[in-house]
C-alpha positions as YAML, in Angstrom:
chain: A
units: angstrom
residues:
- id: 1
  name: UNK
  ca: [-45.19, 54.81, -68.22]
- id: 2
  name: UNK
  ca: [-47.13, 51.27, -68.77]
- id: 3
  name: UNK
  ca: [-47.36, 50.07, -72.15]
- id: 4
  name: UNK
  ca: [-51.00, 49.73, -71.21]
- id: 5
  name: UNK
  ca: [-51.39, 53.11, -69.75]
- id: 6
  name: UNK
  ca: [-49.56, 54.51, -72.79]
- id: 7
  name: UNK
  ca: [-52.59, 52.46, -75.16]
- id: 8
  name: UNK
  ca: [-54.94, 53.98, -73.10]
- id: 9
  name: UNK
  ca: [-53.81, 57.33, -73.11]
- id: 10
  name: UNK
  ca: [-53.64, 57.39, -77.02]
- id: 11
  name: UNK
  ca: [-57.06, 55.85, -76.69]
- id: 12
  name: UNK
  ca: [-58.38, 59.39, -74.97]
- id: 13
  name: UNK
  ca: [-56.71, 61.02, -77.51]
- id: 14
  name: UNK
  ca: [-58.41, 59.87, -79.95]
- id: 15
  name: UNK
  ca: [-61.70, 60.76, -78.39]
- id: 16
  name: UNK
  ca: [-60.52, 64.49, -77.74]
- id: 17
  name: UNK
  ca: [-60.29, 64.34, -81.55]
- id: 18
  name: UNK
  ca: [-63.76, 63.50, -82.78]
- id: 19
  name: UNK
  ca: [-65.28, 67.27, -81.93]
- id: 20
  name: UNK
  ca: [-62.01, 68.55, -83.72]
- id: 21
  name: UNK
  ca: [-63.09, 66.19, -86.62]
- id: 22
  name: UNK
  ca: [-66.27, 68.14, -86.79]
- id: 23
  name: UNK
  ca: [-64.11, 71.64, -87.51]
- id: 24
  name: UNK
  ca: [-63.83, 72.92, -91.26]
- id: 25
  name: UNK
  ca: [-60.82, 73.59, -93.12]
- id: 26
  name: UNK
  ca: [-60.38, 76.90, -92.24]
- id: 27
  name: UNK
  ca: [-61.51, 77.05, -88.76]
- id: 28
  name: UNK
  ca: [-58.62, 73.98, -87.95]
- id: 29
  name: UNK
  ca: [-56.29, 76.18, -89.81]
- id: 30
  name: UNK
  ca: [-57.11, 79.13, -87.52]
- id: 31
  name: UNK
  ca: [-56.80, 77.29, -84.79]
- id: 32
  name: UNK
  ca: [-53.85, 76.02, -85.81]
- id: 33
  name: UNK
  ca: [-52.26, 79.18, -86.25]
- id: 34
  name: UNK
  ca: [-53.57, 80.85, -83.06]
- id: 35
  name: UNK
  ca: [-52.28, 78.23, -80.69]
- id: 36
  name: UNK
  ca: [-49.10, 78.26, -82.87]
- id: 37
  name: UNK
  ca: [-49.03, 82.10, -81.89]
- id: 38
  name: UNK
  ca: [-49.47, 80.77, -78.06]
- id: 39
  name: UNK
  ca: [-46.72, 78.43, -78.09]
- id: 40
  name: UNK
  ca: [-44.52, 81.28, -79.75]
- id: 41
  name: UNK
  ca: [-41.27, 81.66, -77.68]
- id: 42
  name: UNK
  ca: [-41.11, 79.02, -74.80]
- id: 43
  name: UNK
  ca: [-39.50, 75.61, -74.09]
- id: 44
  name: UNK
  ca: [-42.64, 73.01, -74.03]
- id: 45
  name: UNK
  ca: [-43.34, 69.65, -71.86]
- id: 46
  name: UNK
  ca: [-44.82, 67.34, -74.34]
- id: 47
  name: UNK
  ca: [-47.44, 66.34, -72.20]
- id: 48
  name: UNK
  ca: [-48.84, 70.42, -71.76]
- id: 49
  name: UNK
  ca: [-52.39, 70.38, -72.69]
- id: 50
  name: UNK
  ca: [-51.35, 73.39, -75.41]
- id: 51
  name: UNK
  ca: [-49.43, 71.45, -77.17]
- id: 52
  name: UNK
  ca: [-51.83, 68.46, -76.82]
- id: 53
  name: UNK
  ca: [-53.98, 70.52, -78.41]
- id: 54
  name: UNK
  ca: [-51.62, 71.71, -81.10]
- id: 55
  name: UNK
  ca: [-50.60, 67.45, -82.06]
- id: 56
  name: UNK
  ca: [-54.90, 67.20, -82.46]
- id: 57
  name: UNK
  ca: [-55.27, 70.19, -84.34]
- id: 58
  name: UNK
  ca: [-52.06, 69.48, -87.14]
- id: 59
  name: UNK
  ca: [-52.24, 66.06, -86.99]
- id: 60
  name: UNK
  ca: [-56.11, 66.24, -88.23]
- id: 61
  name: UNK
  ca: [-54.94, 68.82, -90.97]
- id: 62
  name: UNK
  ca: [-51.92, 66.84, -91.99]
- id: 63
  name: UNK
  ca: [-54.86, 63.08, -92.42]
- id: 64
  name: UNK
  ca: [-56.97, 66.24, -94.36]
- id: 65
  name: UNK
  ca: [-53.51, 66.75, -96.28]
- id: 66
  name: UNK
  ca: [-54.54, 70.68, -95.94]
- id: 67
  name: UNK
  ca: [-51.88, 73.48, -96.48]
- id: 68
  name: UNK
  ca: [-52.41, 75.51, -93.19]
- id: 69
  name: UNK
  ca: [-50.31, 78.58, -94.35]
- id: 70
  name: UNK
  ca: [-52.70, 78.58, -97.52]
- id: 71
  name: UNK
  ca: [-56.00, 79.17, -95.09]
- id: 72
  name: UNK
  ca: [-54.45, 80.97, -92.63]
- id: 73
  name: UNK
  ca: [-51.64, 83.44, -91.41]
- id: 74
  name: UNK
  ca: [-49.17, 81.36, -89.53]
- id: 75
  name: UNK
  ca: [-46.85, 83.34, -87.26]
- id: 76
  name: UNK
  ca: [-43.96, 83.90, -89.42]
- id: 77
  name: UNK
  ca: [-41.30, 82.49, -87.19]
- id: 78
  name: UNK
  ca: [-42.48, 79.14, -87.82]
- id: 79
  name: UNK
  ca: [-40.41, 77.43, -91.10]
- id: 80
  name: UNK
  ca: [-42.79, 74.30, -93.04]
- id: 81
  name: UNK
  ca: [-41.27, 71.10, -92.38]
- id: 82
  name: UNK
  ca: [-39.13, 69.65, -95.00]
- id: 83
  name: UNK
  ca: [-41.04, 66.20, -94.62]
- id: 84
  name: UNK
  ca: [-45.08, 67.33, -94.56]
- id: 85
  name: UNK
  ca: [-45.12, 71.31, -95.24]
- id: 86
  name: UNK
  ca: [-46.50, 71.72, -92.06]
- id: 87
  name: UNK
  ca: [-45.31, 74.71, -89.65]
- id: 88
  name: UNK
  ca: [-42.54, 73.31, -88.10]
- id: 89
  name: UNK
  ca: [-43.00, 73.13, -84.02]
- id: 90
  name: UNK
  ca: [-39.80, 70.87, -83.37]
- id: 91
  name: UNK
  ca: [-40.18, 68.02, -80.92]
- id: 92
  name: UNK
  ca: [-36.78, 66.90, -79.10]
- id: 93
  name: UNK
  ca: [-37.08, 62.97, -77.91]
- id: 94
  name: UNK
  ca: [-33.84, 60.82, -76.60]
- id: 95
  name: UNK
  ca: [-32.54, 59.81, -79.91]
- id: 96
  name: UNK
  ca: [-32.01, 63.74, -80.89]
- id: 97
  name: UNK
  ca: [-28.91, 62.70, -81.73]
- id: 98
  name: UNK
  ca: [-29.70, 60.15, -84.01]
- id: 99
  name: UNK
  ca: [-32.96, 61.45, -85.24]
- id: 100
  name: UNK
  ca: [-32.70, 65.26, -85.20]
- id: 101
  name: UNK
  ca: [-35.67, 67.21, -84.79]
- id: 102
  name: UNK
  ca: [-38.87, 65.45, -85.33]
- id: 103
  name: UNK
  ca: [-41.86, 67.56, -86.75]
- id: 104
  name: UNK
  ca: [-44.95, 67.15, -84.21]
- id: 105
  name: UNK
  ca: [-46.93, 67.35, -87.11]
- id: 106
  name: UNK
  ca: [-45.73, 64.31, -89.36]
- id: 107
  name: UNK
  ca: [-44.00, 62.42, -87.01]
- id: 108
  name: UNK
  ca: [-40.64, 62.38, -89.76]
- id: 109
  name: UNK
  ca: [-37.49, 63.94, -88.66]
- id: 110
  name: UNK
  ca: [-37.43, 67.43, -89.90]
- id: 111
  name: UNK
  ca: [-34.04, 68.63, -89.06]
- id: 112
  name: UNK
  ca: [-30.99, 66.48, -89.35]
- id: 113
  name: UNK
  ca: [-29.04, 66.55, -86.38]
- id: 114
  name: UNK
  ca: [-26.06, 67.01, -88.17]
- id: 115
  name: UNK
  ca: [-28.11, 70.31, -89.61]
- id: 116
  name: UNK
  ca: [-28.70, 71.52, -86.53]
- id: 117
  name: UNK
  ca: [-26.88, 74.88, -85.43]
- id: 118
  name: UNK
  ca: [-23.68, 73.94, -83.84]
- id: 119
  name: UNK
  ca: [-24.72, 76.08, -80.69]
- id: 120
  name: UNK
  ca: [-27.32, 73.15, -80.51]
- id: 121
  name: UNK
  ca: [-25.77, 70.67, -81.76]
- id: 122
  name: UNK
  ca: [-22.69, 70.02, -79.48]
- id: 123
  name: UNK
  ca: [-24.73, 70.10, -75.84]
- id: 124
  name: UNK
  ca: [-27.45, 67.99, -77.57]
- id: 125
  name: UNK
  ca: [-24.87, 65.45, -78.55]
- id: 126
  name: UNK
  ca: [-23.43, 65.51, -75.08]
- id: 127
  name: UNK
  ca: [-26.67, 65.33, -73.31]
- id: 128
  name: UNK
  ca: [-27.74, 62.28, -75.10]
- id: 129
  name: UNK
  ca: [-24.53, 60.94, -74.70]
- id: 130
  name: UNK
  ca: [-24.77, 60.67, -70.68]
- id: 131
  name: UNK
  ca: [-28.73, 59.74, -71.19]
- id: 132
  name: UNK
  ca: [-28.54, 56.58, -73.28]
- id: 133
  name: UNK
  ca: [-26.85, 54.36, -71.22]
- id: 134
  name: UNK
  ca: [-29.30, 55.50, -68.18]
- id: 135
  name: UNK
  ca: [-31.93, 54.71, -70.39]
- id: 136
  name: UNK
  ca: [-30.34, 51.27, -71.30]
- id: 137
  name: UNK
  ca: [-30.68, 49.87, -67.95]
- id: 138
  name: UNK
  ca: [-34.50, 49.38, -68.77]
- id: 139
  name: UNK
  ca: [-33.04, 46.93, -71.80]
- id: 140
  name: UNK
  ca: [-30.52, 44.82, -69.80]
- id: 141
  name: UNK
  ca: [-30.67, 41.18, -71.00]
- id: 142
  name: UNK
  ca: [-30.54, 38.57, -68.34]
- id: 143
  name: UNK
  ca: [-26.64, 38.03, -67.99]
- id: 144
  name: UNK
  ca: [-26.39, 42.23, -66.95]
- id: 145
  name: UNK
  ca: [-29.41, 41.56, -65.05]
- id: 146
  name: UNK
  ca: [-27.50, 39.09, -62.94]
- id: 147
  name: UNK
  ca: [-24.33, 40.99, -62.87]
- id: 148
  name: UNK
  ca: [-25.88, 44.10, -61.25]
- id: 149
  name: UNK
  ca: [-27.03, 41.88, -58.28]
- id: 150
  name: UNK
  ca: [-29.94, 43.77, -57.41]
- id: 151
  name: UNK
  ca: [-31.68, 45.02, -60.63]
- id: 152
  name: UNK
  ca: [-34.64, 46.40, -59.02]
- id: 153
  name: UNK
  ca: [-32.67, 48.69, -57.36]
- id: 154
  name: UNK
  ca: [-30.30, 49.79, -60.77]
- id: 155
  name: UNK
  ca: [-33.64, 49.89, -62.90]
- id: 156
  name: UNK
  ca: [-35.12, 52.53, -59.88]
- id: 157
  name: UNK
  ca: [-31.87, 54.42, -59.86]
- id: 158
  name: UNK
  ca: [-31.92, 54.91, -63.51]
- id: 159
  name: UNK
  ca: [-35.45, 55.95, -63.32]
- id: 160
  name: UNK
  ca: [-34.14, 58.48, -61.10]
- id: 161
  name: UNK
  ca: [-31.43, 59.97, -62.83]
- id: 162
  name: UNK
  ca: [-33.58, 59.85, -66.49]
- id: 163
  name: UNK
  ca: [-35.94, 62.45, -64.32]
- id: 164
  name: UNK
  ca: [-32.75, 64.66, -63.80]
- id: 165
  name: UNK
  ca: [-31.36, 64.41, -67.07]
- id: 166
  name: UNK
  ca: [-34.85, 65.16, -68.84]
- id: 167
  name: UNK
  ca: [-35.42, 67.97, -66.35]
- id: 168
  name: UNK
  ca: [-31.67, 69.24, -67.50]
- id: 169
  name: UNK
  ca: [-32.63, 68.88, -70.90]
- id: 170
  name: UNK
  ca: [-35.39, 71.59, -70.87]
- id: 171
  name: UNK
  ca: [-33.99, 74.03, -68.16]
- id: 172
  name: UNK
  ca: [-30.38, 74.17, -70.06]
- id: 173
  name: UNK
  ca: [-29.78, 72.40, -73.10]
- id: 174
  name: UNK
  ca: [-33.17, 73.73, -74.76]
- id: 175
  name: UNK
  ca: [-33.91, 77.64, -73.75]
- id: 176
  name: UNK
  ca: [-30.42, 77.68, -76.44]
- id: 177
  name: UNK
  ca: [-32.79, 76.74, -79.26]
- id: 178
  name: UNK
  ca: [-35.28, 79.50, -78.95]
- id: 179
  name: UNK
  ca: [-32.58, 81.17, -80.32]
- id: 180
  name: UNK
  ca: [-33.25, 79.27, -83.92]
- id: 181
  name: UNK
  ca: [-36.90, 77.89, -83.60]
- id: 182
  name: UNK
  ca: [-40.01, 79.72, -82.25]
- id: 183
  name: UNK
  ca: [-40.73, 77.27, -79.81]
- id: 184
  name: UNK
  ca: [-39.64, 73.86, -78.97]
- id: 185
  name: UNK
  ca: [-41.42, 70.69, -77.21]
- id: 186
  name: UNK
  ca: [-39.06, 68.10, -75.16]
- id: 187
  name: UNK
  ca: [-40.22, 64.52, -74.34]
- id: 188
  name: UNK
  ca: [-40.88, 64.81, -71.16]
- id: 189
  name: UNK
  ca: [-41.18, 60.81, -69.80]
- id: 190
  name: UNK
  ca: [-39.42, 57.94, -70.66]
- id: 191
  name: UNK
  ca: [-42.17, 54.64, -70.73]
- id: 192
  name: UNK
  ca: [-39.06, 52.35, -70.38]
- id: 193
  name: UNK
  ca: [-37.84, 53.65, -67.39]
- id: 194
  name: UNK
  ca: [-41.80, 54.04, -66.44]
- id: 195
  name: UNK
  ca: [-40.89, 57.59, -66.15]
- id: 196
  name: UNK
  ca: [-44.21, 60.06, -66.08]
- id: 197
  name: UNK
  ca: [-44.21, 63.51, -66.99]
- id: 198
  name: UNK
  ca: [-46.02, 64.04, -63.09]
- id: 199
  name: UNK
  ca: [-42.16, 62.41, -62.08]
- id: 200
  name: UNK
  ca: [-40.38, 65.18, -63.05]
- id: 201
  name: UNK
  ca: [-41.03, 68.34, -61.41]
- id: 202
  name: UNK
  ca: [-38.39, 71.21, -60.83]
...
């Protein structure tokens, strides 16, 4: 994904969230909950419009620094974040290996990856072990540039096998972590690579 399309995807964002500016405290936290309750149980694209939603919704309450479980019943599955207190829906990028488990909330990693379940932990490790130097093609200076020959055509096959890898990532790495978290959202697109979530289909 462009840099540019990125900023202007953020940019409509931000104008989904001015009629969810208008909610009150409780009616975000019910909301909150209730599409918590939908996203109970599945493996989740980062870019699905549910969990869209969900990032608007928490994100708003987090700026409001309001305690969801405090206005609302939050399906019990769902552990607060260690960071913000939020209901913890775990977001899986790239550097899980480095960062953990980032909170889609707060943004702040919110489970260790050395804290991770060791059912989780060791496939994780591996996967993002075979994806980082795929993804370090788009970051080449100008002497590996030169060495590759044709870097167009190592930057394109990259792109390829990121799409593969991420598309591994949620069919059989992730389904594993259901098994310890209610529901779990992957990164699915990789800007560097110019990687789209529309790219990778099953």
């Amino acid at each position: 994904m462009a840099e540019d399309d990125h900023e202007r995807l953020q940019e409509l964002w931000e104008q989904y969230r001015i009629s969810i500016n208008d909610y009150d405290d409780l009616t975000l936290a019910r909301w909150i909950s209730q599409t918590l309750g939908q996203l109970k149980g599945r493996v989740w694209r980062l870019s699905h419009p549910l969990v869209g939603l969900h990032r608007l919704l928490a994100t708003t309450a987090h700026k409001r620094a309001i305690r969801v479980s405090r206005l609302a019943q939050v399906p019990a599955d769902y552990p607060p974040c260690s960071q913000c207190g939020a209901p913890l829906l775990p977001l899986v990028t790239r550097d899980a290996s480095e960062d953990g488990l980032v909170c889609e909330t707060c943004g702040a990693s919110a489970v260790p990856f050395n804290e991770l379940p060791s059912d989780l932990q060791q496939p994780l490790h591996e996967w993002a072990a075979r994806y980082a130097p795929v993804h370090a093609v788009a970051h080449w200076d100008d002497a590996q540039r030169a060495r590759s020959k044709d870097y167009d055509k190592a930057y394109q096959e990259a792109a390829e096998e990121a799409e593969q890898l991420l598309l591994e990532l949620s069919s059989q790495v992730l389904p594993a972590a259901l098994d310890h978290f209610p529901a779990i959202v992957w990164e699915d697109h990789d800007e560097c690579l110019d990687v789209r979530p529309d790219d990778i289909i099953p």
